[in-house]
C-alpha positions as CSV (number, residue, x, y, z in Angstrom):
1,X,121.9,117.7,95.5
2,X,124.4,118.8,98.2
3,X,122.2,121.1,99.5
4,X,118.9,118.9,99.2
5,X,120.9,116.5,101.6
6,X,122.1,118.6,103.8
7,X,118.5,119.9,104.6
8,X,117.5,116.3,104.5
9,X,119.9,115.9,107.6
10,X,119.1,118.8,109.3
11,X,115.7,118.0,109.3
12,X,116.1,114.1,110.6
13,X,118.4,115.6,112.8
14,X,116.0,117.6,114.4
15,X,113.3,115.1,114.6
16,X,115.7,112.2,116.3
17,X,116.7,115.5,118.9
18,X,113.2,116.0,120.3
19,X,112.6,112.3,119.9
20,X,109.6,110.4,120.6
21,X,108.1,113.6,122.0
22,X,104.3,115.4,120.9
23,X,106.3,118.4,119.4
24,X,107.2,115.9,116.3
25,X,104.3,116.8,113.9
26,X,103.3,115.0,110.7
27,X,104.3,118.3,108.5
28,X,107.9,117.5,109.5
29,X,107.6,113.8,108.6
30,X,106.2,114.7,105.2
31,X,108.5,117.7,104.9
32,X,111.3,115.1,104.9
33,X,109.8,112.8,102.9
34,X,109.1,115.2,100.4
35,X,113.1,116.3,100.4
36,X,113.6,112.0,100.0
37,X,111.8,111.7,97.2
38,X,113.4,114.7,95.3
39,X,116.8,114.2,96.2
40,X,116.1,110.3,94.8
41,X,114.4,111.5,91.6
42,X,117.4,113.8,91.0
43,X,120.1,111.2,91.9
44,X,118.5,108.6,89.4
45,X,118.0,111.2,86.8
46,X,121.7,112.2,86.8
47,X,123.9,110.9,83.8
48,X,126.6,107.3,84.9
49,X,129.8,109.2,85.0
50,X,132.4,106.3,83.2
51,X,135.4,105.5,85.8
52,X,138.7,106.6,84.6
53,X,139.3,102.7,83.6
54,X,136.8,103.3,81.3
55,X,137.6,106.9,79.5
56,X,141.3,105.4,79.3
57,X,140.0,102.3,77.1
58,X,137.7,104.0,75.1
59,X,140.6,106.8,74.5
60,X,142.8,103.7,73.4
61,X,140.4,102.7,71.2
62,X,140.1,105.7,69.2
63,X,143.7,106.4,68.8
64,X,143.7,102.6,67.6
65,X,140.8,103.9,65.1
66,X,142.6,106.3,64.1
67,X,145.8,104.8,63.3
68,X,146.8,104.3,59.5
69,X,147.2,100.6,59.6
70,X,151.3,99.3,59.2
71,X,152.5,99.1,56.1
72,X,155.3,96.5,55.3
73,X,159.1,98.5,55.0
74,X,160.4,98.4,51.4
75,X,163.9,98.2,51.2
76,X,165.8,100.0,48.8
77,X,169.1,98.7,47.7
């Protein structure tokens, strides 16, 4: 993806540098375009990483799942 956006820049870059002048063909509007759309299809196709909030609470709650449940002390006289 890094690399998908960093061609995305370079090629808007290019097109805002020779501004609103003829040499701005359509094959380099669609050529961007075409990076857009792929770099969205890839970024919505990518897995939700879970915040760290989130891996710590669902680490809490299997070490509570995993717990023997508490067991009342006997004393011994």
């Amino acid at each position: 993806m890094k690399k998908l956006r960093h061609a995305i820049e370079y090629l808007t870059g290019e097109m805002l540098n020779k501004g609103r002048t003829p040499s701005i063909d359509k094959d380099q509007i669609q050529a961007n375009l075409i990076l857009m759309a792929c770099n969205r299809q890839i970024y919505f196709e990518c897995p939700v990483s879970p915040t760290d909030s989130e891996r710590v609470l669902a680490m809490q709650s299997l070490l509570l799942a995993r717990t023997p449940p508490h067991t009342e002390e006997v004393e011994i006289l």
